[in-house]
C-alpha positions in Angstrom: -288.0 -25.3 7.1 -286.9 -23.7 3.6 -288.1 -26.0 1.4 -291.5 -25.6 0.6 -290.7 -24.8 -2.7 -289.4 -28.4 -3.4 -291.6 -31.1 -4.6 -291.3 -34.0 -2.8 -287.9 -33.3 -0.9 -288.2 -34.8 2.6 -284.3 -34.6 3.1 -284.5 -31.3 5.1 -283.2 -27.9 4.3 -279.4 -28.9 4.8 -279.3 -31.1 2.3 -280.7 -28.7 0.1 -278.6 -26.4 0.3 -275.6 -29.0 0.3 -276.9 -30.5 -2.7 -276.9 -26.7 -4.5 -273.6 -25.8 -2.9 -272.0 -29.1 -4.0 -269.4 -28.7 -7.2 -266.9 -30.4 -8.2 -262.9 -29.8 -7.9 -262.4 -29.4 -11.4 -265.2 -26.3 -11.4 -264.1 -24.5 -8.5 -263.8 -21.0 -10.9 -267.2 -22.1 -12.5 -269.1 -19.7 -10.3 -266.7 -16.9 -10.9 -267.2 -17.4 -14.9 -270.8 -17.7 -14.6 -271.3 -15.1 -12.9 -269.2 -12.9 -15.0 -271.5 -13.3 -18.2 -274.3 -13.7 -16.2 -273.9 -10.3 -15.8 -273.1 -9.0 -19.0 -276.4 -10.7 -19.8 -278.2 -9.1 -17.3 -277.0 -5.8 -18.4 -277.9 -6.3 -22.0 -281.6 -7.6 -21.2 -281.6 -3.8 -21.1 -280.1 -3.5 -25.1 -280.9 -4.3 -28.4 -282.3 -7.6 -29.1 -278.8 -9.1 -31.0 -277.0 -8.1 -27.3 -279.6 -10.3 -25.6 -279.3 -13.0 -27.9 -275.6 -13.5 -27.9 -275.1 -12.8 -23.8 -277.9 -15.3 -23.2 -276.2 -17.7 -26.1 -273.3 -17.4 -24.3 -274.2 -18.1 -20.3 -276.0 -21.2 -21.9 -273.0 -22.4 -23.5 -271.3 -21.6 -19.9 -273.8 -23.7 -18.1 -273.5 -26.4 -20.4 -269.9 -27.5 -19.7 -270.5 -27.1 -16.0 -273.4 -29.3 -16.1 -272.2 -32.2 -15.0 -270.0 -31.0 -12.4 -273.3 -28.9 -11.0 -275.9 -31.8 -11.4 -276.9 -31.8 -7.6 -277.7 -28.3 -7.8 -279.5 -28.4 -11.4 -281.6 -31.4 -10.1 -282.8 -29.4 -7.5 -285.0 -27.1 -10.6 -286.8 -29.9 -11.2 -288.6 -30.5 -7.9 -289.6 -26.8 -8.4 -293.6 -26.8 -10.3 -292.7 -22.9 -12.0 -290.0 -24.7 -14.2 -291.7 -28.4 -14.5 -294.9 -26.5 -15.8 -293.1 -24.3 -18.0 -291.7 -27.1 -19.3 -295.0 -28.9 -20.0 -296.0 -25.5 -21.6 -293.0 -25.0 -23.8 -293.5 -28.9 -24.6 -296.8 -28.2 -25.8 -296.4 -25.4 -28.0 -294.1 -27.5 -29.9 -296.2 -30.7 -30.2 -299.1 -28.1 -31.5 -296.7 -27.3 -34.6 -298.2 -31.1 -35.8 -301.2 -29.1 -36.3 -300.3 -25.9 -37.7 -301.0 -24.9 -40.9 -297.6 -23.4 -40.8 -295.2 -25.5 -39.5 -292.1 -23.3 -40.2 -293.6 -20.3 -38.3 -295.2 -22.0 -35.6 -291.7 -23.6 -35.0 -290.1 -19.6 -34.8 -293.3 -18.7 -32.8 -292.8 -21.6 -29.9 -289.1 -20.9 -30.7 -289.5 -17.4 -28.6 -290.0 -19.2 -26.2 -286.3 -19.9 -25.6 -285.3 -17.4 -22.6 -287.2 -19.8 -20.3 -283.8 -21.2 -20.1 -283.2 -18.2 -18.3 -284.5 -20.4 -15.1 -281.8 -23.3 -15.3 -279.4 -20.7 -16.2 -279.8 -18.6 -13.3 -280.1 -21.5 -10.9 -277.0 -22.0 -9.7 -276.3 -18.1 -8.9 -279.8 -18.1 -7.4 -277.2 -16.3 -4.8 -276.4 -13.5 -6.3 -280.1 -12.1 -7.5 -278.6 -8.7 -6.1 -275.7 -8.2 -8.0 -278.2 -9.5 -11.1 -280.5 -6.8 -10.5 -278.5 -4.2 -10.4 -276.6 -5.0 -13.9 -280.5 -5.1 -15.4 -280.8 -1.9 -13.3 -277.5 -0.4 -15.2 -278.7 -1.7 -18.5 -282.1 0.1 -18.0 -280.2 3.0 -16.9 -277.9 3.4 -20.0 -281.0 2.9 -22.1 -282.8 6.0 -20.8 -279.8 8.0 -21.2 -279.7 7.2 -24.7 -283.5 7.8 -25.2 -282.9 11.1 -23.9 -279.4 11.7 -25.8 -282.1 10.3 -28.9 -284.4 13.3 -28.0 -281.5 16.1 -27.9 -280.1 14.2 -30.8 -283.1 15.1 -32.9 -284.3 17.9 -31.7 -281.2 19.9 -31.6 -280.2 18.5 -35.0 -276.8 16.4 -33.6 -276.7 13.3 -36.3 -274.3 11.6 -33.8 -276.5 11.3 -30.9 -279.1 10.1 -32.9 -280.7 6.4 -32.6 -283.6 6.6 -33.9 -285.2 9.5 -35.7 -288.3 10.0 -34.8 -289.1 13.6 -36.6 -292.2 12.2 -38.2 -293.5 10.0 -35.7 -293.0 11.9 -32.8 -292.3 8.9 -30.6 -288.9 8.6 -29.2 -288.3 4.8 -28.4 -284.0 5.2 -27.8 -282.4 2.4 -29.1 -285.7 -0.5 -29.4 -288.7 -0.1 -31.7 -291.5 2.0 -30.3 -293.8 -0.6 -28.9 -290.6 -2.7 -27.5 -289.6 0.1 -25.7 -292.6 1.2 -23.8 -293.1 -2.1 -23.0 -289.6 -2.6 -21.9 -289.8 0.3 -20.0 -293.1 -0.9 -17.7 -290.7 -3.8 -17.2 -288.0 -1.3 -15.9 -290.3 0.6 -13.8 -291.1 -2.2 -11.9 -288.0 -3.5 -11.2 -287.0 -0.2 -9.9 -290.3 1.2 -7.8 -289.9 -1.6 -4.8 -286.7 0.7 -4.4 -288.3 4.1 -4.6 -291.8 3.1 -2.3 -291.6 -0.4 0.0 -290.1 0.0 3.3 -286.2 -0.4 3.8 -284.9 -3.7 5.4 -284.9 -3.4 8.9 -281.1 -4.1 9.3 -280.2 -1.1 6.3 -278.5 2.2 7.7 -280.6 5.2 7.5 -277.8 6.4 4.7 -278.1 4.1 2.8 -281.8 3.5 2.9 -282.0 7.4 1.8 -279.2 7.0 -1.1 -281.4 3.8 -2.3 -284.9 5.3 -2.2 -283.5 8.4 -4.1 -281.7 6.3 -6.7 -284.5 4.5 -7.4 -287.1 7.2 -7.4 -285.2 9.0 -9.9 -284.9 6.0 -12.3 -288.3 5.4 -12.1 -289.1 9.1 -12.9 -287.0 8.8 -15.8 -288.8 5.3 -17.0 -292.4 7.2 -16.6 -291.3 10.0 -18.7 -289.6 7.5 -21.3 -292.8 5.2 -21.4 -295.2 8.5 -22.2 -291.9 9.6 -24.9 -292.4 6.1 -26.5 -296.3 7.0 -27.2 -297.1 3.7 -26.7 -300.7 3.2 -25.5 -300.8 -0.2 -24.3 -297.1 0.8 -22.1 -298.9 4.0 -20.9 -302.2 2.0 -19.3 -299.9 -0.8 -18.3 -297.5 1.7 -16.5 -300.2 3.5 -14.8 -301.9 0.8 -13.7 -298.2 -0.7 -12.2 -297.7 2.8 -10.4 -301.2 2.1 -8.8 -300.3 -1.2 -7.7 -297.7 0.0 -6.2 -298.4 2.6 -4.4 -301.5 0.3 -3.3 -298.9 -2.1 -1.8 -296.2 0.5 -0.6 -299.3 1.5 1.6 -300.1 -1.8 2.9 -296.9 -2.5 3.7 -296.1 0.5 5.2 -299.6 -0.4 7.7 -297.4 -3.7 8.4 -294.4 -2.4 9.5 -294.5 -2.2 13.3 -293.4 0.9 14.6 -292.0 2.1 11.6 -290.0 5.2 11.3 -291.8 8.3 10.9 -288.8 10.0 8.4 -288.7 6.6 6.5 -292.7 6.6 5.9 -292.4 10.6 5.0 -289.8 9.6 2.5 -291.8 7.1 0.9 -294.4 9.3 0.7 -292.9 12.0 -0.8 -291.2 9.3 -3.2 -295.1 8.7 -4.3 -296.1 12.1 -4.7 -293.0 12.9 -6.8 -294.0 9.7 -9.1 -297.5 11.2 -9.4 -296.4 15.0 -10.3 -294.1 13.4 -12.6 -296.3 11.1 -14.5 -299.1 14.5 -14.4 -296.1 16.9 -15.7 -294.9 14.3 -18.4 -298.5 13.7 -20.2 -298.6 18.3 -20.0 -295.0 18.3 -21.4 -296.3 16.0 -24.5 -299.8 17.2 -24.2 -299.9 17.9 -27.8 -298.8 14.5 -28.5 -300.5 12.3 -26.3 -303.8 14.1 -26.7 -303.4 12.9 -30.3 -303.0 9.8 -29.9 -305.8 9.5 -26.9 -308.2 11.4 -29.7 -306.9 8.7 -32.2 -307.7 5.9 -30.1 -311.5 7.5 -29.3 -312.1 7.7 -32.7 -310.8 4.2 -34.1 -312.9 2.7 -31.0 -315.7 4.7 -31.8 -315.4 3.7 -35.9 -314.7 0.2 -35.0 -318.2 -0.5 -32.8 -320.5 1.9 -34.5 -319.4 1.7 -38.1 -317.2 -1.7 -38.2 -314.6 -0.4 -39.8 -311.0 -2.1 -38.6 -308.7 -0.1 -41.3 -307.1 1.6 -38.1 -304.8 1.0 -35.3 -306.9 -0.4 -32.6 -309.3 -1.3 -35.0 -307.6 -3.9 -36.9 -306.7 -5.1 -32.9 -310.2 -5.2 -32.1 -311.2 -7.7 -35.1 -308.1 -9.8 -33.9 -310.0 -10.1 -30.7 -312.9 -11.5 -32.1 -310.6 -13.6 -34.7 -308.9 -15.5 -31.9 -312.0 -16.0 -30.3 -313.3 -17.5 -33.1 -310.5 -19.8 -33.4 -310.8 -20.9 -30.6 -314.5 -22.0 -30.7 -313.3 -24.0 -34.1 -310.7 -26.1 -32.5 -311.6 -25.5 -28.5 -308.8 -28.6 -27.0 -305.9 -28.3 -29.2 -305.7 -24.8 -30.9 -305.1 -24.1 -34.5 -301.0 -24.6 -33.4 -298.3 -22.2 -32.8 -297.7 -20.3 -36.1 -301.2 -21.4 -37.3 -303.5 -18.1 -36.6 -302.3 -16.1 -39.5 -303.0 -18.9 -41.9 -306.4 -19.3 -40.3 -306.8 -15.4 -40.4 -305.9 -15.7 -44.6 -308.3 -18.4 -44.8 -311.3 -16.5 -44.2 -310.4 -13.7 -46.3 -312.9 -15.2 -49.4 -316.1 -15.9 -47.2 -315.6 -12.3 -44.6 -317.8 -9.7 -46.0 -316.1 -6.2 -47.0 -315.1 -4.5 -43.9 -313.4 -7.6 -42.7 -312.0 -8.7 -45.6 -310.1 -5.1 -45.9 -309.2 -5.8 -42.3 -307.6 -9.3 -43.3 -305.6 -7.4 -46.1 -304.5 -4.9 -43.6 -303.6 -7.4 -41.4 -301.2 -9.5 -44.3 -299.9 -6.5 -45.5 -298.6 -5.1 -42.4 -297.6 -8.4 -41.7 -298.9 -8.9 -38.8 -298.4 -12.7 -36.8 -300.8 -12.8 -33.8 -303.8 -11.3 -32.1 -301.9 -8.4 -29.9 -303.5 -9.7 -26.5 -301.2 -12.7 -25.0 -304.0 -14.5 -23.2 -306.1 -15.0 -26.4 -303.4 -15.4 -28.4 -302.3 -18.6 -26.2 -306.0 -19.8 -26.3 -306.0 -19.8 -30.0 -303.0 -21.5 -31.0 -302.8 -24.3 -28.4 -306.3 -24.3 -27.4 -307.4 -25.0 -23.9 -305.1 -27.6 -23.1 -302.3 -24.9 -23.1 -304.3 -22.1 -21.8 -304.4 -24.2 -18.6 -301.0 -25.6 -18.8 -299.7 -21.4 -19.0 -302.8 -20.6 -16.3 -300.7 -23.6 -14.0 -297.0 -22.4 -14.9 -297.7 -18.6 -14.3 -300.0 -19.0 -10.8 -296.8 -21.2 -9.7 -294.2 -18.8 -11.1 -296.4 -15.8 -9.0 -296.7 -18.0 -5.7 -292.6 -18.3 -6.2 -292.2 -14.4 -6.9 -294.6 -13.7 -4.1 -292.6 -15.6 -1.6 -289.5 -15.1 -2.2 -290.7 -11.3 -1.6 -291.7 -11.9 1.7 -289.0 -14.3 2.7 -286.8 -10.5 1.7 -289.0 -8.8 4.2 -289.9 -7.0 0.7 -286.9 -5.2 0.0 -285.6 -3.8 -3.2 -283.9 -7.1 -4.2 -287.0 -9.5 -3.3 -290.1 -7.4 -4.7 -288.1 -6.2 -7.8 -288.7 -9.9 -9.8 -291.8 -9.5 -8.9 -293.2 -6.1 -9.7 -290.8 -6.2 -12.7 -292.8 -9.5 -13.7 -296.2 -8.0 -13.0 -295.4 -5.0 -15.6 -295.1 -7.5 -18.4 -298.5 -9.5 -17.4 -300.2 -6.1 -17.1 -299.1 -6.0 -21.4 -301.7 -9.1 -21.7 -304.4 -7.0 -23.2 -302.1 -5.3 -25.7 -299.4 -7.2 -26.4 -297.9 -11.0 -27.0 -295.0 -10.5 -24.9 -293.7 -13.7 -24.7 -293.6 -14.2 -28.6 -291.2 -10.8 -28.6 -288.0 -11.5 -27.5 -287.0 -8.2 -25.8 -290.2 -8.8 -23.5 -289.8 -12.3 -23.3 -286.1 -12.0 -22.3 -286.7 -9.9 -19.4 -289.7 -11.8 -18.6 -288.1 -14.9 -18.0 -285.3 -13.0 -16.4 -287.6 -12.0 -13.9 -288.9 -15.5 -13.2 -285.4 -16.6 -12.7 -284.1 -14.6 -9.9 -287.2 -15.9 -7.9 -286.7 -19.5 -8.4 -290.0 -21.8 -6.2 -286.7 -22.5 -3.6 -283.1 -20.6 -3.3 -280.6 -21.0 -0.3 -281.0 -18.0 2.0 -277.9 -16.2 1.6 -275.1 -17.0 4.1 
């Protein structure tokens, strides 16, 4: 029976699915405009952060004057525990702004929060994750287009075909900042490598499985090549370590298949190899580049533990380490509050000796808000209390992902919300992605299309 992702239901699948079919006479083009700017929004998870926020503003809006006529199907969300303990997790951050030493910016911080209404807006096209997927898939296409367009742009002097100049920097990001973008971009290549590597569906024509795996295993060349452009460290280790994860499962997978197809398997396995000249080719191409930055990063480590000097890059992001953790040894339950680590950061400017106390002005002036590592980050503001409370809401979010990947037979459109979910945990040790909206849009997004229960499609 379908409905193991439903707390508590005892009615059978049927009435399920009634219950999420069920709308009301005067709605009966609801679907049709939901859908519509569901996909515009989908597309433009993929754009600039002011395209996210007004799409996402205005499915919302859509949802809320159908919400009446589709309450049987929204109640069905909450008998689902991803969405009741995001809720409890969301709730918390806000009750931790009573606490905060900065109630304004701890109310912006849990404010970033606000794509988790991705998973009621979703709900009711829980249907059409396909059609979803591929308008994210479009949106990330577009984007590397114009990362590329950025790079003739610049380097062939064009001013029109230029996004971003990044002459001095030599780290073309396209049209989002440079550390948005190579995260993004982990975020893109898992939403498209279920396509380029896991087996076909059983039932999919032998043309079409070919015209899918290529597709896909040229986007995701073109996301590896634009997450090494970016020169974002924390994307590039996050990326490799999603390419290994997936070729990991591809194989498994493949070992599960009964009798699979000898031409499919040597497809997928030429797919891999291509992935892993291309990601060997890209760091040659910008050898001169990344090699910098790798020596960078040796040396800021190395001046950081033998030396304790912060003043750098990783550095500084090695003292917030130890700065959350301190925090959190302060005020263990409850956390400083949301918003409440920079204050607490500023307050032990006068008592830090030297080194740290020109790594706290560093850290003000670049104005810098949490501890660049998601999982500490959580632990320091809302203590352990919402450490768990996250811990609960993502292990029931991954047992949702999970499943609704197998009950796909994991095809494209099942593993993507998954793998494209995993790329964005794998940012944990560098990044708060949930606190920046770009991430924390697609994030959610990805959550969404795999929903603890959905109707199997007719």
């Amino acid at each position: 029976m379908n409905t193991a992702g439903l707390w508590l239901w005892k009615k059978g699948e049927y009435a399920a699915v009634h219950a999420f079919d069920r709308r009301e006479w005067f709605d009966r083009f609801g679907d049709f405009f939901h859908l519509t700017f569901a996909l515009v929004a989908a597309f433009c998870v993929a754009c600039p952060v002011s395209f996210i926020e007004v799409a996402g503003a205005v499915v919302l809006g859509i949802l809320l004057i159908r919400l009446w006529f589709i309450r049987t199907c929204i109640a069905l969300l909450f008998r689902q525990p991803a969405w009741l303990l995001a809720l409890l997790f969301v709730g918390w951050c806000f009750a931790s702004i009573a606490w905060s030493a900065d109630p304004a910016a701890g109310f912006l911080e849990a404010a970033s929060l606000r794509f988790a209404l991705f998973l009621p807006v979703l709900f009711p096209l829980a249907r059409q994750r396909t059609p979803l997927l591929i308008a994210a898939a479009l949106g990330f296409a577009v984007a590397l287009v114009v990362q590329a367009a950025n790079s003739v742009g610049v380097s062939a002097g064009i001013p029109w075909l230029i996004t971003r100049d990044f002459t001095h920097t030599g780290r073309n990001s396209g049209w989002w900042p440079e550390v948005v973008g190579g995260g993004l971009l982990v975020g893109a290549l898992g939403l498209f490598l279920p396509g380029a590597l896991f087996p076909s569906p059983p039932h999919a024509a032998r043309r079409e499985a070919f015209f899918t795996r290529a597709v896909f295993t040229g986007l995701s060349l073109a996301a590896i090549v634009g997450i090494i452009a970016t020169g974002t460290r924390g994307a590039w280790l996050a990326g490799a370590a999603l390419v290994g994860i997936a070729l990991a499962a591809a194989v498994m997978l493949r070992l599960r298949v009964p009798r699979a197809s000898m031409r499919r398997t040597l497809l997928a396995a030429g797919a891999a190899a291509v992935l892993l000249a291309t990601l060997a080719a890209g760091l040659l191409l910008t050898s001169e580049s990344a090699a910098r930055r790798v020596r960078d990063a040796r040396a800021e480590v190395a001046r950081a533990f033998e030396r304790d000097e912060y003043e750098t890059n990783i550095g500084l992001r090695i003292i917030m380490v130890r700065w959350a953790i301190d925090a959190l040894r302060e005020r263990p339950i409850t956390g400083v509050g949301v918003g409440g680590l920079r204050p607490y950061i500023e307050s032990r400017r006068d008592t830090a000796p030297e080194n740290e106390r020109r790594a706290i002005d560093l850290f003000l002036a670049d104005n810098h808000k949490h501890a660049h590592n998601a999982a500490l980050h959580t632990l320091a503001t809302t203590g352990l209390v919402g450490g768990l409370l996250s811990l609960a809401a993502l292990s029931a979010a991954g047992v949702a992902l999970v499943r609704q990947a197998r009950l796909a037979g994991w095809a494209w459109h099942g593993a993507a919300p998954l793998m494209g979910a995993l790329g964005m945990l794998l940012l944990t040790p560098f990044d708060v992605f949930h606190l920046t909206v770009s991430l924390s849009a697609f994030f959610f997004f990805c959550l969404a299309l795999a929903p603890s229960w959905r109707p199997r499609n007719p």
